[in-house]
N, C-alpha and C positions, 0 to 999 in steps of 0.2 A: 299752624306752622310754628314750629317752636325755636326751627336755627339749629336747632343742634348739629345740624352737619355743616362744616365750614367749607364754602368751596374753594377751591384750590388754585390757583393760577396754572396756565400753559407751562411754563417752567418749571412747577412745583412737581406737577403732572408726570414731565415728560423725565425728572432727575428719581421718580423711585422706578426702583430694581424688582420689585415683588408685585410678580403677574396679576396674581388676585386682586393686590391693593391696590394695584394702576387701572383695572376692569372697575374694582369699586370706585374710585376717586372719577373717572369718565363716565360712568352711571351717574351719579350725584352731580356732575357738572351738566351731563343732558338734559337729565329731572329739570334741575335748577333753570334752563332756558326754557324748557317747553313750560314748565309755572311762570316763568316773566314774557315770554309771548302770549301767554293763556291772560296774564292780568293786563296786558298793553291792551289786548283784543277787548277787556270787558271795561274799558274806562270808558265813560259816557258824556264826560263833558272836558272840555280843556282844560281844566284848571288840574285834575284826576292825571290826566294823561300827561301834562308837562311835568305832574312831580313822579311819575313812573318812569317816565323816559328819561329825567335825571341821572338814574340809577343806573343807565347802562348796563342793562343784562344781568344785574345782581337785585334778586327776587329774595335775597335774605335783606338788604336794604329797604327795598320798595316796599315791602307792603309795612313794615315799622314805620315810615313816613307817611305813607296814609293813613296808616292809624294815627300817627300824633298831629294829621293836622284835620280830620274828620271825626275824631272819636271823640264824643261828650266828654268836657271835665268838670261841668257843675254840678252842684246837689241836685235841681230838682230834674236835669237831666239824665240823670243815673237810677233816677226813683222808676219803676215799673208801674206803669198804668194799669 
């Protein structure tokens, strides 16, 4: 997941004029849900899940937040066994 697509709010959504782009911008918001019900679905213990459900439905947040509070930041944590 890299983010590069930003999703868009309701508003943002519903004010463009240009059919294609408003089909793309509702793709990328659908995507966006079914990835943050897909990550809610695979949290395995509370602590996982209360910082995903933070997020409320933005899966460009949620999974940055699990990584900064699950991903190794010491040296011999990062070393490969």
């Amino acid at each position: 997941m890299t983010g590069d697509k930003k999703e868009k709010t309701k508003d943002e959504i519903d004010a463009i004029t240009d059919i294609d782009l408003k089909k793309n911008e509702l793709e990328i918001k659908k995507s966006a849900r079914e990835g943050y019900m897909d990550l809610v679905m695979s949290m395995q213990d509370v602590k996982s899940f209360n910082i995903v459900k933070e997020h409320e439905n933005k899966l460009y947040s949620a999974w940055p937040a699990l990584q900064d509070e699950f991903e190794p930041t010491f040296p011999e944590a990062l070393l490969k066994k």
